[in-house]
C-alpha positions in Angstrom: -25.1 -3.2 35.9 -25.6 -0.9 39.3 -28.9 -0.8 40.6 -31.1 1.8 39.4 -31.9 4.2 42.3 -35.6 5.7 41.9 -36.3 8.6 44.0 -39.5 9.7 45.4 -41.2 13.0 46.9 -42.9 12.6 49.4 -46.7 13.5 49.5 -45.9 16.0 52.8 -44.4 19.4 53.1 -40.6 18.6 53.8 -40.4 20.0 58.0 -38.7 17.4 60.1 -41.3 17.2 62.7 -43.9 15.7 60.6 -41.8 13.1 59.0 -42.5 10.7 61.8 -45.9 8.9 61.8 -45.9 9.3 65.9 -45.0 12.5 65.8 -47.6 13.4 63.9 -50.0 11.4 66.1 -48.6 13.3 69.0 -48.9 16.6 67.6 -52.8 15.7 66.1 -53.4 14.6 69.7 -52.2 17.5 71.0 -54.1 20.0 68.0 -57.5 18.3 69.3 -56.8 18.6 73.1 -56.4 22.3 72.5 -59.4 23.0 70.2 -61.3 21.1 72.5 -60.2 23.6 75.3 -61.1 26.7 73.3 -65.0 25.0 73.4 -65.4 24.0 76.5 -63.9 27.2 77.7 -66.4 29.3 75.0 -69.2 27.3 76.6 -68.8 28.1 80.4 -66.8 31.5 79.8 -69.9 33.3 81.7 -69.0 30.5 84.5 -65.5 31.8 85.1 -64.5 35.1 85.9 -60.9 35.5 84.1 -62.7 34.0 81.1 -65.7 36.7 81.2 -63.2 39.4 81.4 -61.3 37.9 78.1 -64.8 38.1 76.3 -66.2 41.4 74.9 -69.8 42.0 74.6 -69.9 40.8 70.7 -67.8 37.5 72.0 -71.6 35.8 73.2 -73.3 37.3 70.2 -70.9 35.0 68.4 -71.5 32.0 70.4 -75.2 32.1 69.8 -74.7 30.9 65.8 -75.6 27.7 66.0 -75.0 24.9 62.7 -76.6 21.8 62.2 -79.0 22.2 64.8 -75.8 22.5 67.4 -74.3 25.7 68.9 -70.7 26.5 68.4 -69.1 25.2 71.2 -71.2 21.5 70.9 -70.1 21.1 67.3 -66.7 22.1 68.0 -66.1 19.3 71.1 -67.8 16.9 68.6 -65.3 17.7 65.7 -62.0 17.6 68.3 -63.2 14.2 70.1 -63.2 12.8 66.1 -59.9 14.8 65.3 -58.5 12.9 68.5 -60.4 9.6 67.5 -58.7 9.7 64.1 -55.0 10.8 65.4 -55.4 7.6 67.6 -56.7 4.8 65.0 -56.6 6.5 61.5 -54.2 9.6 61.8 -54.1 9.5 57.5 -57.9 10.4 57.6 -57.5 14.2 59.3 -56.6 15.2 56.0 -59.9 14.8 54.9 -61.7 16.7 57.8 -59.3 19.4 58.0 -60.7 21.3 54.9 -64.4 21.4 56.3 -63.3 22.9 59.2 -61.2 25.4 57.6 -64.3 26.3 55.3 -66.7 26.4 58.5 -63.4 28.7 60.2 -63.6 31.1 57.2 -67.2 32.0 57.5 -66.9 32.5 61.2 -63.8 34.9 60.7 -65.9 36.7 58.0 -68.6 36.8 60.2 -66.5 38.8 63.0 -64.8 41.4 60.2 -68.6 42.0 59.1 -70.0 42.8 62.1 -66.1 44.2 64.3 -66.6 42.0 66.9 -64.0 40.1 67.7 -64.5 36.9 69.6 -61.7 35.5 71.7 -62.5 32.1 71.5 -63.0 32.5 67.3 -59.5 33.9 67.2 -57.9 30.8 69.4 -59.5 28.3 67.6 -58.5 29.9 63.8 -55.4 29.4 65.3 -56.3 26.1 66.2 -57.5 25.0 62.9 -54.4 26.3 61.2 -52.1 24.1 63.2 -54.3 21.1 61.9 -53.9 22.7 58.1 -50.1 22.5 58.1 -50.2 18.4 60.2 -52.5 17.0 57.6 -51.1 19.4 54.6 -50.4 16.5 51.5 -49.6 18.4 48.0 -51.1 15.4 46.5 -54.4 16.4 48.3 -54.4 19.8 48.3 -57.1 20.8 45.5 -59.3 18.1 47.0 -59.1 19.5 50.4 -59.9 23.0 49.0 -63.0 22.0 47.2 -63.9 20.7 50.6 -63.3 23.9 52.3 -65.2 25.8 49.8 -68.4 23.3 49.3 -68.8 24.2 53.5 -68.1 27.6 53.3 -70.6 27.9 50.5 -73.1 25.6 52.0 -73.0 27.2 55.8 -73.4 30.5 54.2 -76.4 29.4 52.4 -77.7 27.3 54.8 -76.8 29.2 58.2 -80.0 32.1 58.4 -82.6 29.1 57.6 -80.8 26.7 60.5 -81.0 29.6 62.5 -84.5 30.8 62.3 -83.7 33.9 60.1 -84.7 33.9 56.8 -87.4 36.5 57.2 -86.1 39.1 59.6 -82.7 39.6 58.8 -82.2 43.5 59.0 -82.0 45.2 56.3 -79.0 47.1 57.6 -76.9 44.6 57.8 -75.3 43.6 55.2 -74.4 40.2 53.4 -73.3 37.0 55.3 -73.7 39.3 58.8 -77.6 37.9 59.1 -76.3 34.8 60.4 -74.8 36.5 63.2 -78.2 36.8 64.5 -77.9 33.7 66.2 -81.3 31.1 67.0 -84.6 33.0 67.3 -85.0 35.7 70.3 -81.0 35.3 70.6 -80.7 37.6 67.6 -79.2 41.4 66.9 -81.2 44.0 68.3 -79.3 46.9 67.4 -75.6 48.0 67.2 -73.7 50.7 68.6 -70.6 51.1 66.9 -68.2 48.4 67.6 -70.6 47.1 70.0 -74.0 44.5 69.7 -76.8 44.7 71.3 -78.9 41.5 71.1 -82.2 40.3 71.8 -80.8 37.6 74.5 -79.7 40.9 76.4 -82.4 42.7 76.5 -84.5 39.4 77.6 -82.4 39.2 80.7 -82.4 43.6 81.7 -86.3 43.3 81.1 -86.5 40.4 83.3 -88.9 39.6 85.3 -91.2 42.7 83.6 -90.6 40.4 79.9 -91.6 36.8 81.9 -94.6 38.1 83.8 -95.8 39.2 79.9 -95.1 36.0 78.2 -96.8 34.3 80.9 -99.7 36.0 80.8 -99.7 35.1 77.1 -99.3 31.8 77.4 -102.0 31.6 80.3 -104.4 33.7 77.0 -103.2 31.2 74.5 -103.7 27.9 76.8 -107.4 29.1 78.0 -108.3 29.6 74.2 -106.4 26.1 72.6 -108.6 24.9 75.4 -111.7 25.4 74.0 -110.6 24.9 70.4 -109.2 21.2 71.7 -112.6 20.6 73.4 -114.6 21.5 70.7 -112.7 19.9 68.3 -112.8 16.3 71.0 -116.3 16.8 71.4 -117.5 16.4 67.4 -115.1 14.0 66.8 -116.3 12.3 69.8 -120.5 13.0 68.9 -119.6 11.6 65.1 -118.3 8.3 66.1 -121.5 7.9 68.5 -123.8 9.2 65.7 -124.9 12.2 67.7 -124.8 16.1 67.3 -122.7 18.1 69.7 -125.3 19.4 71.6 -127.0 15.7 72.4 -123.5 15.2 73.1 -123.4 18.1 75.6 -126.7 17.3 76.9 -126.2 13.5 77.6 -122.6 14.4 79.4 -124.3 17.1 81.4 -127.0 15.1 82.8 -124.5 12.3 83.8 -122.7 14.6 85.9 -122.9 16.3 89.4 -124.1 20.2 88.6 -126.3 20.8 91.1 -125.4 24.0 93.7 -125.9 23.7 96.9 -127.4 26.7 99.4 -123.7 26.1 101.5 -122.3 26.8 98.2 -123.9 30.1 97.5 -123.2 30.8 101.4 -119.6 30.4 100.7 -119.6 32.1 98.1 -121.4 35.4 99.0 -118.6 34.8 102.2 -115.5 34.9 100.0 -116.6 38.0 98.2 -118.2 40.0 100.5 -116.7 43.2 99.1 -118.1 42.4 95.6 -121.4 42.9 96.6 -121.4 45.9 99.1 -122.6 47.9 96.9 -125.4 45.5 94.9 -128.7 47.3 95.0 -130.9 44.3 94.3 -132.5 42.1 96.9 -130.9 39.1 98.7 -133.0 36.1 97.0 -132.3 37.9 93.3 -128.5 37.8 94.6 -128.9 34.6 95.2 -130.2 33.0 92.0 -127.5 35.1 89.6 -124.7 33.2 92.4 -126.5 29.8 91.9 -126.6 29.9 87.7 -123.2 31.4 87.5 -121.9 28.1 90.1 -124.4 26.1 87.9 -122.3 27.1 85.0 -119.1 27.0 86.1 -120.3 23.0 87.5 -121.1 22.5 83.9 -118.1 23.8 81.7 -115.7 21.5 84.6 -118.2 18.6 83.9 -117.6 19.1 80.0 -114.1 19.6 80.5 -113.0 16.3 82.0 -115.4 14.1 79.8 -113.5 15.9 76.6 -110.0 15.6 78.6 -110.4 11.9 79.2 -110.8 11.7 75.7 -107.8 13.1 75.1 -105.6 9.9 74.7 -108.5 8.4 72.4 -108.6 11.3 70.1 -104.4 11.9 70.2 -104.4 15.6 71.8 -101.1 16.6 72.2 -100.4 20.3 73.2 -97.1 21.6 72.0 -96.7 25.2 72.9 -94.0 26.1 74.5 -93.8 26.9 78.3 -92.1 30.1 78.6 -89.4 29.4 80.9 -87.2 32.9 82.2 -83.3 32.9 80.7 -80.9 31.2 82.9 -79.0 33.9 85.0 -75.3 33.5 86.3 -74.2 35.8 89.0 -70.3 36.2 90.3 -70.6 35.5 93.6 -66.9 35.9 94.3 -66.8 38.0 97.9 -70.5 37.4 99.0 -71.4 36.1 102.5 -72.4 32.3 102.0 -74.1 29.6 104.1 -74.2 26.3 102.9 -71.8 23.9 101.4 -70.3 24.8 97.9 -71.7 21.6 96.4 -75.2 21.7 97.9 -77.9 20.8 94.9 -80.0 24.3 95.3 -77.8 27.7 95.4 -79.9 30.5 96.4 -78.5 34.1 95.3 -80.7 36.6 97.2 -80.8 40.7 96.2 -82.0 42.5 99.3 -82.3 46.1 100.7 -82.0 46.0 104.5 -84.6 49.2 104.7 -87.0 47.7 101.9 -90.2 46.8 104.1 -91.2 43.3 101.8 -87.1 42.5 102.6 -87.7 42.7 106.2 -90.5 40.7 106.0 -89.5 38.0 103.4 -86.6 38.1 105.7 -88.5 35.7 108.6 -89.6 33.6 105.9 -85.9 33.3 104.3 -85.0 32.3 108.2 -87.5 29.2 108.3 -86.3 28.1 104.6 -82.3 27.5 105.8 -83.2 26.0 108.7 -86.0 23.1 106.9 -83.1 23.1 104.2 -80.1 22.8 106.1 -77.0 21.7 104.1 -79.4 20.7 101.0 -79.7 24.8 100.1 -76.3 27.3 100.0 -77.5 30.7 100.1 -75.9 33.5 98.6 -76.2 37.3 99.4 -76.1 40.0 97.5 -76.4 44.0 97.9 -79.4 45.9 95.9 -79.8 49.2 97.8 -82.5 50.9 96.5 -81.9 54.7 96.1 -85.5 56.3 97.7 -84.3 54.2 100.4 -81.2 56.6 102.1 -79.5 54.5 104.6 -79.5 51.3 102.6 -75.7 51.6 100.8 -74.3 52.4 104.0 -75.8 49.5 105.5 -74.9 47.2 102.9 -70.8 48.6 103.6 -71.3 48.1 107.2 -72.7 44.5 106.6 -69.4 43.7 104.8 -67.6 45.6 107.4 -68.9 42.8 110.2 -68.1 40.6 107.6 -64.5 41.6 108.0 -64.6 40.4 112.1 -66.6 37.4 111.0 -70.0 39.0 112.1 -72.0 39.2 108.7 -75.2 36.8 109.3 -75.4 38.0 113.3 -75.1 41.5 111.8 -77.5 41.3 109.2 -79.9 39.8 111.6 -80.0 43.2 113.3 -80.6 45.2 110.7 -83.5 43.7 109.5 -85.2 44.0 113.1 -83.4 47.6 113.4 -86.1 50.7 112.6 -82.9 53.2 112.6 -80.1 52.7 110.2 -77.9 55.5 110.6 -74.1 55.4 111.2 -74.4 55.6 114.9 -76.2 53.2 115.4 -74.8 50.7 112.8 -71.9 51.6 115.1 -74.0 50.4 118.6 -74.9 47.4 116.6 -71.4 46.2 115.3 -70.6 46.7 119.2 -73.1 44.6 120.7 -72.3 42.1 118.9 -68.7 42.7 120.2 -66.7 43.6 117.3 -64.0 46.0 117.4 -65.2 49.3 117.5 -62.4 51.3 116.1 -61.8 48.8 112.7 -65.4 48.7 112.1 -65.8 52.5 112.5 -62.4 52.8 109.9 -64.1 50.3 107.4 -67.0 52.2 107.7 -65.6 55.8 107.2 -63.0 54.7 104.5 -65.6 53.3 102.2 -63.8 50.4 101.8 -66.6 48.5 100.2 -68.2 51.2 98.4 -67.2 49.5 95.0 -68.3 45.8 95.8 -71.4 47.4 96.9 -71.8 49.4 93.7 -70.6 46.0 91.4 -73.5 43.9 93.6 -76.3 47.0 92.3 -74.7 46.8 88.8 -75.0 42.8 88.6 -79.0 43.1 89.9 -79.6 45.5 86.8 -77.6 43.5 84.4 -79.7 40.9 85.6 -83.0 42.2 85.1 -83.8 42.6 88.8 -86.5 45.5 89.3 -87.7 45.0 93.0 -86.4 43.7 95.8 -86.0 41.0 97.1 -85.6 38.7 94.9 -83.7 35.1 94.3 -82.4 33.5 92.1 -82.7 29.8 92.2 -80.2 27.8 90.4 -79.7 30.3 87.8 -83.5 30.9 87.3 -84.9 34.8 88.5 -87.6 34.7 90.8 -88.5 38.7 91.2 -90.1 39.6 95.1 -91.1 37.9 97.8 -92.0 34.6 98.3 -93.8 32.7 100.4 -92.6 29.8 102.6 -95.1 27.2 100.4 -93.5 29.0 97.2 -90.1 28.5 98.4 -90.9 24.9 99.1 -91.9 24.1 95.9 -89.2 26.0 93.9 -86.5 23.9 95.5 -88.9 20.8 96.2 -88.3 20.6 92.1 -84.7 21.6 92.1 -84.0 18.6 94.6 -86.0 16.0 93.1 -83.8 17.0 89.3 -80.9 16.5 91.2 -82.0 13.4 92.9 -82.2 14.5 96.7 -84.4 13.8 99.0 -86.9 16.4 100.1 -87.7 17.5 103.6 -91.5 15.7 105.0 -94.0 18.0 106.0 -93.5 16.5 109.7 -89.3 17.5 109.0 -90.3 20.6 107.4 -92.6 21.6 110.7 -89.9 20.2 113.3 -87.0 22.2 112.2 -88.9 25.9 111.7 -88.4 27.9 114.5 -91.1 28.8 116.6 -91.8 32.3 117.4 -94.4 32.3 120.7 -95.0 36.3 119.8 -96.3 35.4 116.4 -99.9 35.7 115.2 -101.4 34.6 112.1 -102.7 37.1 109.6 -104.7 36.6 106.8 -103.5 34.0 103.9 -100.3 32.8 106.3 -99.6 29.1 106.7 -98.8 27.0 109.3 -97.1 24.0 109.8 -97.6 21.9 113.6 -96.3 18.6 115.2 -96.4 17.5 118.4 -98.7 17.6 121.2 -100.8 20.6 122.3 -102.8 20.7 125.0 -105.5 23.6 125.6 -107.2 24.2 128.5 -110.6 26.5 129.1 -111.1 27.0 125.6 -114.6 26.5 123.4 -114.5 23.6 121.4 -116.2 21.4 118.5 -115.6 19.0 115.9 -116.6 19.7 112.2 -115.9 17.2 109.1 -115.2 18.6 105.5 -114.3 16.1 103.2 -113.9 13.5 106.3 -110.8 15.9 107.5 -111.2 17.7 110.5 -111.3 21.8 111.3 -110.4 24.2 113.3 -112.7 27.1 113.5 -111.2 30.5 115.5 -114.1 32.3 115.9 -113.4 35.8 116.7 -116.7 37.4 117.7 -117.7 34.1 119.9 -120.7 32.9 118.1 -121.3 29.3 117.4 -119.6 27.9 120.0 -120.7 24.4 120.4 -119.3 23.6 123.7 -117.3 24.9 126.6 -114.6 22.7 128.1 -113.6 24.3 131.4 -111.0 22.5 132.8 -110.8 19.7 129.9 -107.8 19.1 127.4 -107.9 18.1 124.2 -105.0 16.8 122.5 -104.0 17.4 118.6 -101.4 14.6 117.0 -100.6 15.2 113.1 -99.5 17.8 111.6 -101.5 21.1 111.9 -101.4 22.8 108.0 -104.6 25.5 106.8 -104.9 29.3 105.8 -105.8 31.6 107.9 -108.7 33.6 106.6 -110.6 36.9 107.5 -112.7 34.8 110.4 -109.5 32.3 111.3 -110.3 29.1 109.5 -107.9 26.4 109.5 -107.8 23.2 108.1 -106.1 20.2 110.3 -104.6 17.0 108.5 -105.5 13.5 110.0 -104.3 11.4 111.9 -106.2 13.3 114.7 -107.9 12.7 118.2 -109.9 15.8 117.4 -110.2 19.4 116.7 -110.7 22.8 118.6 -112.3 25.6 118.3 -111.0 28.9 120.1 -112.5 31.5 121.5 -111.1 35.3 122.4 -108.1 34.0 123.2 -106.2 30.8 123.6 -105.3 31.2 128.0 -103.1 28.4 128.1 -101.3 26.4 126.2 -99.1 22.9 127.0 -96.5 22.9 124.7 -94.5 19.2 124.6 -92.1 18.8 121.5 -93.9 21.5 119.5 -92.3 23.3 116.4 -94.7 25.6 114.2 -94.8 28.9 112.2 -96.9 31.2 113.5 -99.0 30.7 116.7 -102.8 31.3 117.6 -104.1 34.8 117.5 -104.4 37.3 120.5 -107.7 38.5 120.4 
């Protein structure tokens, strides 16, 4: 008897390729390398500017959905880096995967026909999802992997406006599954246009820095008042366990502490508000008592306030509302003068109008922040012409222009100081610098970067930029002018995330230039090392908190001493606000302190860096 010769079907779809085990690993291999592109890419398509221009304006409306706690682009690397795991060590089990993604797919597709925005990256990665279908495809399973696909569908579609916040505002316009296009909490629909969506997210960023100076206030409201609820709250938890009322609580804490006010104080006082009172009608001492309860007061609510705080720990206080941080900002910078090394830890994208007054004078202070920063920083500029102000665009072209012949920062440099902007002298300007006349006055007249220009204005309103100047600071939108100490401390921070070393004050003071024509003004810093010598000046020594001062007296009075012919030599570093009757404060270690008189006649400079110099009087 011949051998009986049993045949058997096989439990794939009969196409050659996936016959072979190692194929099929292969081709699984090569399934998750690509879906794992199509995330990545989704995730930093606002990064990369062929990738922007694939995306229409629904495309990050899309992206915002997130499921199980995890945006789009997140769960989708997660699911490829287990589609490559399996195709490595367990290629049978993709089978069993494939129909939840398929189901999780289908809701994402219906989610795009709902609302007619099509999302690039959706569309690649359908495509994706169906190559994975027809690898793992077994007849045998094929019932079992479309219960699979439809428990997910089913179970996103019910779960996916609770995981994303939405449950109760879901407009009433939109029909069906299209709620859970709304994305998590203020990244949600705001209104639609057609074709087109308009989401919350968006207008966040236009409204800018108007929408973060609100929210801060409102936090700042909602802080002071969980203040005195947490306090209160410390305080009879705190009089309970002693076996006290609140108020011999409060009694016993304010008796302990320092709430006395000094006459100095109420001096002081009357000093720094001065304007307040120019009109009071009431005599001096009746002035003088209101001042000394209100201080007493204000001595007794800080004394209450760190007895309950360093209770805090005891009594578990934990404050949890959220610090409203502004939305993360990403700029094209492609064509824009730089300085700096493209992998520096801070990038600085500033929007300026070279006739805006606060640009010209933020302008110094941007001066003395790359040369502190050095290579740490790269800054970044960018074109916001304002249009009251009617020489700014052509200025911003002829910038670019001298950026053609290499000239942009020299260039830039005089039109900040310049006080006339028009073409001819824009034209004088380019050609003191010695750049070639004739191609400058051709780039000028041909417009040539009229349109980068424009795209630069366009960018600072997409942005939410409403004034100018203003930074951006790795990705974050700081709007106007700031200060050299609020510069410091914005990328002070952004270093220490990124691990880098931060400048010392004595660094910080050494590498700003010094301007000998400078004169400090009300509120301005400045930073000193070195040695100074004065000569025929007044001078005295005064102690505040065992630091030492330096008292500029501008009508004369007070003068303790005159030291004709005498030096007297300052080590340390000189730091202080200038105020209406030029006090300064002077950090130790110090041989002594100064004050000046009218006028400050000479001056030995030896190794001296600061930021402003002493006032002409």
């Amino acid at each position: 008897m011949s051998p009986r010769i049993i045949e058997t079907k096989p439990d794939r779809l009969e196409i050659p390729l996936f016959a072979d085990s190692r194929k099929t690993n292969i081709l699984l291999l090569l399934i998750a390398l690509a879906g794992l592109t199509v995330s990545l890419m989704s995730r930093y398509h606002e990064s990369i500017l062929f990738l922007r221009s694939l995306c229409p304006s629904a495309c990050k409306d899309t992206l915002e959905i997130h499921f199980l706690r995890m945006p789009l682009w997140l769960l989708g690397a997660v699911f490829y880096s287990v589609v490559a795991m399996l195709a490595l060590f367990r290629h049978e089990m993709a089978t069993w995967i494939a129909g939840p993604a398929a189901g999780v797919e289908a809701l994402l597709i219906l989610l795009m026909i709902q609302l007619k925005a099509p999302c690039v990256f959706c569309t690649a990665n359908a495509a994706v999802i169906l190559l994975l279908l027809i690898a793992t495809f077994r007849k045998k399973f094929f019932w079992q992997e479309t219960t699979l696909a439809l428990l997910f569908f089913v179970g996103f579609l019910s779960w996916a406006p609770f995981g994303n916040g939405l449950s109760h505002s879901a407009p009433k316009t939109l029909p069906g599954p299209a709620m859970m296009a709304l994305g998590a909490d203020d990244a949600g629909i705001a209104a639609m246009v057609g074709d087109e969506v308009i989401t919350n997210k968006r207008l966040d960023v236009l409204l800018g820095a108007q929408l973060m100076e609100t929210r801060r206030e409102i936090y700042r409201m909602k802080m002071e008042k969980l203040e005195d609820l947490v306090i209160e709250m410390v305080l009879q938890k705190e009089a309970k366990q002693q076996g006290k009322t609140v108020d011999d609580l409060v009694e016993q804490i304010t008796s302990a502490g320092s709430t006395k006010v000094e006459e100095s104080e109420i001096d002081k006082y009357i000093q720094d508000n001065q304007q307040q009172f120019e009109e009071y009608k009431g005599t001096l001492p009746d002035l003088r008592q209101q001042i000394r309860t209100f201080l007493e007061q204000q001595k007794i609510s800080q004394v209450i306030k760190n007895y309950a705080h360093g209770l805090g720990s005891k009594y578990g206080v934990r404050i949890l509302v959220p610090v409203p941080y502004p939305p993360r900002i990403t700029i094209d910078i492609q064509g824009a003068p730089t300085l700096g090394p493209s992998n520096a830890p801070v990038t600085i994208v500033e929007f300026s109008d070279y006739e805006c007054p606060a640009c010209r004078s933020t302008h110094e202070v941007v001066k003395q922040i790359r040369a502190v920063y050095g290579d740490k920083v790269r800054w970044i500029y960018k074109d916001y012409p304002l249009r009251q102000h009617k020489d700014a665009f052509t200025a911003a072209e002829a910038a670019h222009c001298a950026q053609e012949q290499g000239k942009f920062w020299q260039y830039q440099e005089s039109m900040f100081t310049a006080q006339d902007l028009s073409s001819a002298n824009l034209a004088r300007n380019a050609a003191q610098l010695g750049m070639a006349p004739e191609n400058f006055a051709q780039c000028l007249q041909d417009s040539k970067y009229k349109a980068l220009v424009q795209k630069d204005q366009r960018e600072a309103i997409q942005a939410g930029i409403d004034r100018t100047p203003s930074f951006i600071i790795n990705g974050t939108l700081f709007a106007g002018g700031l200060s050299p100490d609020n510069f410091r401390s914005i990328i002070d921070e952004e270093l220490k995330k990124a691990g880098r070393q931060m400048p010392s004050a004595v660094e910080y003071a050494a590498r700003a230039p010094f301007d000998t024509n400078a004169s400090l003004v009300e509120g301005q810093e400045v930073h000193a090392v070195g040695l100074v010598e004065f000569k025929q000046t007044y001078a005295r020594l005064k102690t505040i908190n065992g630091e030492f001062s330096i008292l500029l007296d501008s009508r004369g009075e007070q003068m303790a001493k005159t030291m004709d012919g005498k030096s007297v030599e300052v080590r340390g570093i000189l730091t202080g606000k200038a105020t209406q009757d030029m006090t300064m404060s002077l950090s130790s270690p110090v041989s002594g302190a100064i004050t000046g008189g009218a006028r400050v006649p000479e001056i030995k400079v030896e190794e001296f860096k600061a930021l402003g110099n002493f006032p002409e009087k």
